[in-house]
C-alpha positions as a Markdown table, in Angstrom:
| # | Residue | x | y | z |
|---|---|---|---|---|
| 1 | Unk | 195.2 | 64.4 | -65.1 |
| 2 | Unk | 197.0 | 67.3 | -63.1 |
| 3 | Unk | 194.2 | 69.8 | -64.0 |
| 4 | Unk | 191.2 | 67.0 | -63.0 |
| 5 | Unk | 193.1 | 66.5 | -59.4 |
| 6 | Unk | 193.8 | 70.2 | -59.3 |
| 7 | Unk | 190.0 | 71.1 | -59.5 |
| 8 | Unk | 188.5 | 68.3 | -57.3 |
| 9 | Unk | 191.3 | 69.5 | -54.5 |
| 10 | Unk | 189.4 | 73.0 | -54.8 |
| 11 | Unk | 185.9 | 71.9 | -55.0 |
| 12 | Unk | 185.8 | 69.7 | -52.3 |
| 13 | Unk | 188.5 | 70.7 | -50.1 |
| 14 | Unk | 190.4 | 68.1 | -49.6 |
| 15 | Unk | 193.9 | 66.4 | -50.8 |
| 16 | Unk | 193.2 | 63.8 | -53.4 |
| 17 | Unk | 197.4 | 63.5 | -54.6 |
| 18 | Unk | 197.9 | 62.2 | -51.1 |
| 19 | Unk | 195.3 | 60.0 | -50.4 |
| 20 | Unk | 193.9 | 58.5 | -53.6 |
| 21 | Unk | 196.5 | 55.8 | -54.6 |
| 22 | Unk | 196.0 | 56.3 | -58.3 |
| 23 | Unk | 192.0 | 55.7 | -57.7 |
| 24 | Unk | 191.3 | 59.2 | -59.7 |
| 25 | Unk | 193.2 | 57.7 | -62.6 |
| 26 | Unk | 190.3 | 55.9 | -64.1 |
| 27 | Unk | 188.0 | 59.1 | -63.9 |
| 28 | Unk | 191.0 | 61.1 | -65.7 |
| 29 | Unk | 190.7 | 58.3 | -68.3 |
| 30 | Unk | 186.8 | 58.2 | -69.0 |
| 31 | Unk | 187.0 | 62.5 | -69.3 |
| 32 | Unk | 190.4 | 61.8 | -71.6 |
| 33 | Unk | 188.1 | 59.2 | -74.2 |
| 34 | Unk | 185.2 | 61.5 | -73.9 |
| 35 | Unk | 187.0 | 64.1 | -75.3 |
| 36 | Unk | 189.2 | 62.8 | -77.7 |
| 37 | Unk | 188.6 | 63.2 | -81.4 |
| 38 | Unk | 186.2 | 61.0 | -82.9 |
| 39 | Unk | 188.0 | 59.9 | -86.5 |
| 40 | Unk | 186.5 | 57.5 | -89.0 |
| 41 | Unk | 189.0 | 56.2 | -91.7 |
| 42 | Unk | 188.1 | 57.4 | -94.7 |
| 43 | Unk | 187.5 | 54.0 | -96.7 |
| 44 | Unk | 185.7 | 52.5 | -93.2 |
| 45 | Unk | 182.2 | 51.1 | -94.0 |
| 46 | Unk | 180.7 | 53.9 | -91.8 |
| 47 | Unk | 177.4 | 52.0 | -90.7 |
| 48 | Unk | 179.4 | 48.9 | -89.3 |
| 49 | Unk | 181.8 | 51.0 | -88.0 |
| 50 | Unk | 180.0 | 53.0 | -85.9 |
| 51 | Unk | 177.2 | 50.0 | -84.9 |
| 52 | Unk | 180.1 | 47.7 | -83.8 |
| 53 | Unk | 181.5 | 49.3 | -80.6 |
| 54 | Unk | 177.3 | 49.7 | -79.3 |
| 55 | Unk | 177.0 | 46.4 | -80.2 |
| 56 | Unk | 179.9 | 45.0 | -78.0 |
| 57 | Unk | 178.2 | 46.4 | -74.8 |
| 58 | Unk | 174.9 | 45.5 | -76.0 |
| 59 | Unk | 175.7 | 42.1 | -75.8 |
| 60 | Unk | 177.0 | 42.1 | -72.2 |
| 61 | Unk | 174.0 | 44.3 | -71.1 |
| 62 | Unk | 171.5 | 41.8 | -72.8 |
| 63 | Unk | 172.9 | 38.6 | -70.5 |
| 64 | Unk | 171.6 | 40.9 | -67.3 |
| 65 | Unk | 168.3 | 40.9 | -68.6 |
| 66 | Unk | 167.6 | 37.2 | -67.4 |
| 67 | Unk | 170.4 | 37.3 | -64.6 |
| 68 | Unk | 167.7 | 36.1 | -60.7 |
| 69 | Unk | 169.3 | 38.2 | -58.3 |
| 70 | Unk | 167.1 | 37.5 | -55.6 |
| 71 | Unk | 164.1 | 35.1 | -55.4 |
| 72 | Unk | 161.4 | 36.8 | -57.7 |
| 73 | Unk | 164.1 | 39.2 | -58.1 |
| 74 | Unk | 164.7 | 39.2 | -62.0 |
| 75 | Unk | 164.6 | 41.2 | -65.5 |
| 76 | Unk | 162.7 | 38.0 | -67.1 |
| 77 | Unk | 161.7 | 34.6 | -66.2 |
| 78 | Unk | 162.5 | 32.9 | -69.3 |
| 79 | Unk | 162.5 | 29.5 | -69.2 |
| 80 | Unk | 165.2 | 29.0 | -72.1 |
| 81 | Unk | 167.5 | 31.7 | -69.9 |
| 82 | Unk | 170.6 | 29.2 | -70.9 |
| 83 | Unk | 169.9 | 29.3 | -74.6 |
| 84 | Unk | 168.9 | 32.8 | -74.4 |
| 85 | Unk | 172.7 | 33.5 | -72.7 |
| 86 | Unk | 174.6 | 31.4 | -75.6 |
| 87 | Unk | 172.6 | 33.4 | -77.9 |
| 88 | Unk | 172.9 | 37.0 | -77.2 |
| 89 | Unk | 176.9 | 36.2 | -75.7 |
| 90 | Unk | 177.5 | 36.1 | -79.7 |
| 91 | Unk | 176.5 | 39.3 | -80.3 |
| 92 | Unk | 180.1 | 40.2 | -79.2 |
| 93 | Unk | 181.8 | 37.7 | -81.5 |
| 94 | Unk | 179.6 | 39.7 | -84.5 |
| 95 | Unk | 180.7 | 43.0 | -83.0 |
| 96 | Unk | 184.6 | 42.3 | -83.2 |
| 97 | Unk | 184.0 | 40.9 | -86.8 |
| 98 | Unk | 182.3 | 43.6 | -88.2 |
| 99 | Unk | 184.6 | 46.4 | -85.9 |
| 100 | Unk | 187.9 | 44.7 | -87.8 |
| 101 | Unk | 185.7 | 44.3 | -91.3 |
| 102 | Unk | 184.6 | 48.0 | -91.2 |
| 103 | Unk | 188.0 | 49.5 | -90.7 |
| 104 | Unk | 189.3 | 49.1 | -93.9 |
| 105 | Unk | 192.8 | 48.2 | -92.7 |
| 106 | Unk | 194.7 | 44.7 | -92.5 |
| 107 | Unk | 195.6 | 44.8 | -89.1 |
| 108 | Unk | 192.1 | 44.8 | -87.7 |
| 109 | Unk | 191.3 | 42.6 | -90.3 |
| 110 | Unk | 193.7 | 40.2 | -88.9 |
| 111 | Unk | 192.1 | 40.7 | -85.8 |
| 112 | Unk | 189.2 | 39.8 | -86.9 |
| 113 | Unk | 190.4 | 36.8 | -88.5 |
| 114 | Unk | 191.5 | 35.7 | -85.0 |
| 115 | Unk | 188.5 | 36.4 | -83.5 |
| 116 | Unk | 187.0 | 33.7 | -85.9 |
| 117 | Unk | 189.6 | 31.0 | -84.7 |
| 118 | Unk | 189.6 | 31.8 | -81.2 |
| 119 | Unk | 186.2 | 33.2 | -79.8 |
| 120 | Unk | 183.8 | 30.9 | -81.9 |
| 121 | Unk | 186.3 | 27.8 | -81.5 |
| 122 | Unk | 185.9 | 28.1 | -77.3 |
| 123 | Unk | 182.2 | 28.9 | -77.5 |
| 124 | Unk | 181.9 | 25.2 | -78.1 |
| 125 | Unk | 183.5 | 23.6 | -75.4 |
| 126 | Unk | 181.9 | 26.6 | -73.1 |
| 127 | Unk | 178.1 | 25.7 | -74.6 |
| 128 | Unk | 178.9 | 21.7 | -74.0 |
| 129 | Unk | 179.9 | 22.5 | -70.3 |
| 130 | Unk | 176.4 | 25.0 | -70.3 |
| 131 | Unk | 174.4 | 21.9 | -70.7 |
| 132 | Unk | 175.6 | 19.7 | -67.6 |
| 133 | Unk | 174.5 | 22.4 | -65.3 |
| 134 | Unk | 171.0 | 21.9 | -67.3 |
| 135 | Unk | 171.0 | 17.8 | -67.0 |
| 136 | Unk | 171.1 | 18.1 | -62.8 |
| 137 | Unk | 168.7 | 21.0 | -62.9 |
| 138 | Unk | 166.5 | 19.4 | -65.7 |
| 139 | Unk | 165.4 | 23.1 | -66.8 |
| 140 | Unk | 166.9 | 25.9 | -68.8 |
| 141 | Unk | 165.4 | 28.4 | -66.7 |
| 142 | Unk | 167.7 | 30.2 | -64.6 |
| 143 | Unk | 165.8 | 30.7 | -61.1 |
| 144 | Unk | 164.6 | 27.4 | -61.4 |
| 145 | Unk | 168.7 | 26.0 | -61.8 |
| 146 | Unk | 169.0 | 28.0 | -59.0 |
| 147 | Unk | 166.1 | 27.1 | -56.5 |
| 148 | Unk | 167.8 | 23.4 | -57.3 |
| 149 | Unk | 170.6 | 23.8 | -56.0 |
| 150 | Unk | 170.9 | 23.0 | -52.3 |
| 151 | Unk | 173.8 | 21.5 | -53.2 |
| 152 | Unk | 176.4 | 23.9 | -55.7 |
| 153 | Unk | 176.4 | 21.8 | -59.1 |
| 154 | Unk | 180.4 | 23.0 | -58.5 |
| 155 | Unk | 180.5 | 20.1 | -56.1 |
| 156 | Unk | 178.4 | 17.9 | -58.8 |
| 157 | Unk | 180.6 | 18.7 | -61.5 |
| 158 | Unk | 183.8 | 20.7 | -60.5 |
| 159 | Unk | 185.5 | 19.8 | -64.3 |
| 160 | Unk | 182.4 | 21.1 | -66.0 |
| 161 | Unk | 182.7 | 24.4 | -63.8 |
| 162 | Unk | 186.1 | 24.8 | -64.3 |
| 163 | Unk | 186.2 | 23.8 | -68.4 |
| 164 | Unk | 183.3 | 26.7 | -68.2 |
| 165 | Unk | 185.8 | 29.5 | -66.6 |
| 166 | Unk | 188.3 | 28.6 | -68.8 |
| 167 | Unk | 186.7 | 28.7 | -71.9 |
| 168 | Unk | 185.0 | 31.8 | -70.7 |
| 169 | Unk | 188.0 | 33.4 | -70.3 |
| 170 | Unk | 189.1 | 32.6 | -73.9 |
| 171 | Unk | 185.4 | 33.6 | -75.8 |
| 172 | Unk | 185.8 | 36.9 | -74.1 |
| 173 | Unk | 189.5 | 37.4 | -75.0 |
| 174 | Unk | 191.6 | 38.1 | -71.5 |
| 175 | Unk | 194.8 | 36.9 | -71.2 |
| 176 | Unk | 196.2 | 34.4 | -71.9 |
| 177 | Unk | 193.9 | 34.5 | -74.7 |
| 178 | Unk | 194.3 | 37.9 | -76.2 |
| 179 | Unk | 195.8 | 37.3 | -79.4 |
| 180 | Unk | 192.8 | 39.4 | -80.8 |
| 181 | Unk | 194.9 | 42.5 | -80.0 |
| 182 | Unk | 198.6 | 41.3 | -79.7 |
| 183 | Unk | 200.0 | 44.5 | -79.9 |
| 184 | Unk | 203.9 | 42.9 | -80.4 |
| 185 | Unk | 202.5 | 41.4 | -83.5 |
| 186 | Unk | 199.2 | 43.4 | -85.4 |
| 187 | Unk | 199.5 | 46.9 | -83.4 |
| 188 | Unk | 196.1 | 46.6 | -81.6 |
| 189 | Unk | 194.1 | 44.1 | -83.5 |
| 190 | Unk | 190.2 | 44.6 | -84.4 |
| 191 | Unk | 190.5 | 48.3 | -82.6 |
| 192 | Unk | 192.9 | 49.4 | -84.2 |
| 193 | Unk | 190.9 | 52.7 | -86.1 |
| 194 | Unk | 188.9 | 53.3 | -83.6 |
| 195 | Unk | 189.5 | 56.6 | -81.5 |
| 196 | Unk | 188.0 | 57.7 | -78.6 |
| 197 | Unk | 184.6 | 56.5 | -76.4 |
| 198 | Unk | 184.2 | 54.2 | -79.6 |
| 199 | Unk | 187.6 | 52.9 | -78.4 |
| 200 | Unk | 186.3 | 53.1 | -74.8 |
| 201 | Unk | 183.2 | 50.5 | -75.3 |
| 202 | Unk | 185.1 | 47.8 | -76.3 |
| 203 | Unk | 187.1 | 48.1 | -72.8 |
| 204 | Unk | 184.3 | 48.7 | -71.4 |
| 205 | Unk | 182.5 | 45.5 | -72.4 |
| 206 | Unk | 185.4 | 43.4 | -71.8 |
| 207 | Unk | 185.4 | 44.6 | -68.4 |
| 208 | Unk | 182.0 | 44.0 | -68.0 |
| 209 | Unk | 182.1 | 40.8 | -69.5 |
| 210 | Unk | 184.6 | 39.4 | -67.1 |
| 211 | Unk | 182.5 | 40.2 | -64.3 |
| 212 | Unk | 179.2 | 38.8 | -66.2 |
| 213 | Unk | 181.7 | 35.7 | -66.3 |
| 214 | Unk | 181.7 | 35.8 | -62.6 |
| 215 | Unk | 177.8 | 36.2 | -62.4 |
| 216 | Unk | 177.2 | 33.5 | -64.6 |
| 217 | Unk | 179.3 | 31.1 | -62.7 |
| 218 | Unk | 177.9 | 31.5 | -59.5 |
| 219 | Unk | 174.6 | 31.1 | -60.9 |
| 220 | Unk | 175.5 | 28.0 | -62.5 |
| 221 | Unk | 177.3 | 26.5 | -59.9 |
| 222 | Unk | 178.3 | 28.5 | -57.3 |
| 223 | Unk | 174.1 | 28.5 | -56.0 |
| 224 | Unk | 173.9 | 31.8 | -57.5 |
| 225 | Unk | 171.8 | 34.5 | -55.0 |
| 226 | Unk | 171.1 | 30.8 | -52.1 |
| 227 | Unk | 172.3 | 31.5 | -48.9 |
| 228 | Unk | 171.5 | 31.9 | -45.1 |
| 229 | Unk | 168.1 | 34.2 | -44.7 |
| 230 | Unk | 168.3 | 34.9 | -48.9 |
| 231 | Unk | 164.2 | 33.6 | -49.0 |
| 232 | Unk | 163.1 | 36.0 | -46.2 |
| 233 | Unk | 165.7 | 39.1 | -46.9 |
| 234 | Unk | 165.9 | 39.7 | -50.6 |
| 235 | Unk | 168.3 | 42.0 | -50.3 |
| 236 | Unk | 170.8 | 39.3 | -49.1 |
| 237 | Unk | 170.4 | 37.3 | -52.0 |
| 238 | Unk | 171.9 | 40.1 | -53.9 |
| 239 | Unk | 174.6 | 40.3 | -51.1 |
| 240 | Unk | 175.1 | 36.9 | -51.5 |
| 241 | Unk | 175.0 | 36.8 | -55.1 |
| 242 | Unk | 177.7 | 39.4 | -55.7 |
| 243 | Unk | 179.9 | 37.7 | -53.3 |
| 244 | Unk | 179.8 | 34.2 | -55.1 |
| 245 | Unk | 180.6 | 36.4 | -58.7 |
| 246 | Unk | 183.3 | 38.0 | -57.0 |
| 247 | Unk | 184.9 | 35.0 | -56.3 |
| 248 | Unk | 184.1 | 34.0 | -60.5 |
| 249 | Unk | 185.8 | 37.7 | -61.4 |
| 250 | Unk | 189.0 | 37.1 | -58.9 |
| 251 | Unk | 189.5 | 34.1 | -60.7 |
| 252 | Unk | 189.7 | 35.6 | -64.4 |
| 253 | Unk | 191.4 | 38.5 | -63.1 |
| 254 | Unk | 194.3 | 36.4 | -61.5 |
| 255 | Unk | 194.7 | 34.1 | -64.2 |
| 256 | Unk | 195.3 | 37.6 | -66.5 |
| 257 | Unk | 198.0 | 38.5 | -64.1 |
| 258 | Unk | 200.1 | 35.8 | -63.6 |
| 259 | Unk | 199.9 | 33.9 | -67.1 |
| 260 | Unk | 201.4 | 35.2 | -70.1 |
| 261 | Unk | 200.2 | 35.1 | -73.5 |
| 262 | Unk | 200.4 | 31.6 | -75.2 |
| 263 | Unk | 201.2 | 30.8 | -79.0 |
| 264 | Unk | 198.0 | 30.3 | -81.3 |
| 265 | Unk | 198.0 | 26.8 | -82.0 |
| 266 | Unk | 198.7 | 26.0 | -78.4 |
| 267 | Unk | 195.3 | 27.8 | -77.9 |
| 268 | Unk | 193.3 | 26.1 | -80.2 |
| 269 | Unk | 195.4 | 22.8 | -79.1 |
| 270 | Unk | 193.8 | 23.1 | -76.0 |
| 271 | Unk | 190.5 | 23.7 | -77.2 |
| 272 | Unk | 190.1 | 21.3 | -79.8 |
| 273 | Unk | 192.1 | 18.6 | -78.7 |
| 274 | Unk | 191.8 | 18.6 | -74.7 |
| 275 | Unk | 188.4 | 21.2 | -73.4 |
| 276 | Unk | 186.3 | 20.0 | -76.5 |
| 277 | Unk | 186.8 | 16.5 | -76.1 |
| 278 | Unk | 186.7 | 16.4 | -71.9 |
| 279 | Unk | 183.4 | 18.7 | -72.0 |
| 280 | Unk | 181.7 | 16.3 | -74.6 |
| 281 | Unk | 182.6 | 12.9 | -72.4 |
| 282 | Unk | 181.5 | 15.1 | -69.1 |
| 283 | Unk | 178.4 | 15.7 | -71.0 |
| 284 | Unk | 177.4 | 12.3 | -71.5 |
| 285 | Unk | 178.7 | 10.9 | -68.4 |
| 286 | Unk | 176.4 | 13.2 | -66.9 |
| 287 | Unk | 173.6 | 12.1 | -68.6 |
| 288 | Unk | 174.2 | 8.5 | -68.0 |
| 289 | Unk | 174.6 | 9.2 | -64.0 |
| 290 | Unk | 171.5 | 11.1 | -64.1 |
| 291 | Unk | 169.0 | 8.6 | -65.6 |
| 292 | Unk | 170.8 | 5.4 | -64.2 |
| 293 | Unk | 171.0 | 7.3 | -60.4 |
| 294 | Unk | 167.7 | 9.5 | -60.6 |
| 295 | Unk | 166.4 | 10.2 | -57.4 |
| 296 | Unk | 168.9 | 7.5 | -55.8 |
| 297 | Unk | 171.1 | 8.5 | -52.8 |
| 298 | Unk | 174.0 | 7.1 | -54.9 |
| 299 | Unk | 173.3 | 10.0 | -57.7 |
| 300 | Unk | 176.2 | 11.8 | -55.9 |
| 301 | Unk | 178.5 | 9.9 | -55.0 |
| 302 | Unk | 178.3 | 8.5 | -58.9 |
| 303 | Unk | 179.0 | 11.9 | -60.3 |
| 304 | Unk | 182.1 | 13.1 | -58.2 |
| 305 | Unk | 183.3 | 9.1 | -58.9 |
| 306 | Unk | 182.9 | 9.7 | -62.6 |
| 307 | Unk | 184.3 | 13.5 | -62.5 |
| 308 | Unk | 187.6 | 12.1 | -61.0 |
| 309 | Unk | 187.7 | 9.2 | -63.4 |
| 310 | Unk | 186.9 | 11.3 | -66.3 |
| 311 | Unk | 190.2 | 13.5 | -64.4 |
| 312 | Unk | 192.5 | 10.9 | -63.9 |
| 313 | Unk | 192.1 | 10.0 | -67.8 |
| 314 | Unk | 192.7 | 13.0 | -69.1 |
| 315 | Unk | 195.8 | 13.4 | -67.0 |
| 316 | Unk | 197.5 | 10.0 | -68.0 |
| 317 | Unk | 196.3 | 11.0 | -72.1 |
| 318 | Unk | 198.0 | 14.5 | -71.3 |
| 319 | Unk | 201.4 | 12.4 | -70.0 |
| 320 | Unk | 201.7 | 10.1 | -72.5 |
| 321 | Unk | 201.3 | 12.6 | -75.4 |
| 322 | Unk | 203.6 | 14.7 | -73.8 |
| 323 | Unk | 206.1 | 12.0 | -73.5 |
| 324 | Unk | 205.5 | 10.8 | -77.1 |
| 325 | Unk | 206.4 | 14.4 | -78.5 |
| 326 | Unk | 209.0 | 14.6 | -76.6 |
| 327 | Unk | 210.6 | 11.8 | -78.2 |
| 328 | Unk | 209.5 | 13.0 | -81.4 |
| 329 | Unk | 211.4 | 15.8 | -81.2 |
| 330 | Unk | 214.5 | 16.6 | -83.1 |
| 331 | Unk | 217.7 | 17.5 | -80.8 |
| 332 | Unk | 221.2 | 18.4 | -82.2 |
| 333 | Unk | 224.2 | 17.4 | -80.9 |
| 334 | Unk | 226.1 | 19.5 | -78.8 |
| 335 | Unk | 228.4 | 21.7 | -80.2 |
| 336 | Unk | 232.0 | 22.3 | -79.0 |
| 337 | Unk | 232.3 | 25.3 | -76.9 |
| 338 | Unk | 235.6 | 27.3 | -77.1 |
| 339 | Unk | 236.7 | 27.1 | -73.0 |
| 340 | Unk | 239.7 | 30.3 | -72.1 |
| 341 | Unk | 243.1 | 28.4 | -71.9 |
């Protein structure tokens, strides 16, 4: 790190230690994992060992392909964009399981094994809530969903939107999610053989993937690139666009800082016995309000009704579990405590 500051002080002249606030840090790190030694364990299934970090950034890169960043502004128009995101988003599931099946060593294995419970268990919740956005566009195509939305489907559905972040969040492993690499409990998790850049994609995609979170959310309620001027000036559709995912990344990124890592079967608690069944009666409320309300003025009004009643529910099921096991549980008495004369 010294020598990197050292030589861009006396290239360009100026005083980086003074001024750069720990911004050269992250270079310092890319030229350290770059040049690190590249070691394969010796037992390692060398093909799926070497495919699995290329196929972790792979699967990020491939969502951009069908990402509208403007009007006419996009990789490719596909009309099944939605199904094409839910199916190239597992790539990365296949990537951790093959990184932690490769290495030949019980701690990545483990890894793995928690990649199986957590990231495939939240993909459904996060693929119900994909499918309301869908219903109130009536297309899979994601300039069309766009184009559709002169009003943000966030205002529509704000559960659905928010079921989507959170189980986002958990497919892609950020905290509070990251068991995959507890490193209190199985050193590193999945990664754990892995040296150098190999070591480096994985970070890489998560990174990536967090803001692809935030990209996918504004597209899918947020408006994605709609705004002011976006149909003449294409270029502020992008603006506009990147502005709306930044919101989406802000999000994932202050939920990673201020919560701390929960207890497995808390996590697929949540999933299974709260996201899975909210998304699923979202899902068919949605449905019902869309062909009972279809182009009636009452269509909105009927959805924000039915997302607060759906709301409400769920809060009084959540309170009267929580008071149940709390009754269930076993206290002690107290014991006597020795008190100084």
């Amino acid at each position: 790190m010294t020598v990197i500051v050292f030589e861009i002080e006396r290239t360009f002249n100026i005083k980086v230690a003074d001024s750069s606030y720990g911004e050269v840090q992250t270079f310092a790190d890319m030229v350290k994992l770059v040049t690190k030694e590249d070691v394969i364990p010796e037992k390692a299934d060398r093909l799926a060992f070497n495919i699995a970090p290329i196929l972790s950034v792979v699967a990020v890169l491939l969502i951009w392909a069908v990402v509208p960043f403007a009007p006419d502004w996009i990789g490719t128009d596909l009309n099944v964009g939605v199904l094409y995101i839910a199916a190239v988003g597992s790539f990365g599931i296949l990537s951790i399981l093959m990184a932690g099946w490769s290495s030949n060593n019980k701690y990545a294995l483990l890894g793995a094994f928690r990649a199986v419970a957590q990231l495939i268990s939240y993909e459904v919740p996060m693929l119900i809530t994909l499918m309301v956005p869908v219903l109130l566009a009536r297309s899979m195509g994601l300039m069309e969903m766009v184009r559709d939305q002169a009003l943000w489907f966030i205002v529509l559905a704000p559960v659905s939107g928010i079921i989507f972040l959170v189980s986002s969040i958990a497919e892609i492993g950020r905290t509070p999610f990251d068991l995959l690499e507890a490193e209190s409990e199985i050193v590193a998790g999945y990664h754990t053989e892995y040296t150098g850049m190999k070591f480096g994609l994985f970070f890489a995609a998560e990174f990536l993937h967090a803001f692809t979170i935030g990209v996918l959310f504004a597209i899918l309620f947020l408006g994605g690139w709609r705004g002011p001027g976006a149909e003449e000036f294409r270029l502020l559709g992008v603006v506009y666009l990147m502005l709306k995912a930044s919101i989406g990344y802000f999000i994932v990124m202050w939920v990673r800082s201020t919560l701390p890592r929960i207890r497995i079967d808390h996590m697929l608690a949540l999933n299974w016995k709260f996201l899975t069944p909210l998304a699923l009666t979202l899902l068919i409320l949605t449905a019902i309000v869309e062909k009972a309300f279809e182009g009636n003025a009452w269509r909105v009004p009927a959805l924000l009704i039915g997302n607060a009643i759906v709301l409400f529910a769920s809060y009084l099921i959540i309170r009267a579990a929580s008071r149940r096991a709390s009754k269930e549980r076993v206290t002690f008495k107290k014991r006597p405590v020795a008190k100084p004369a």
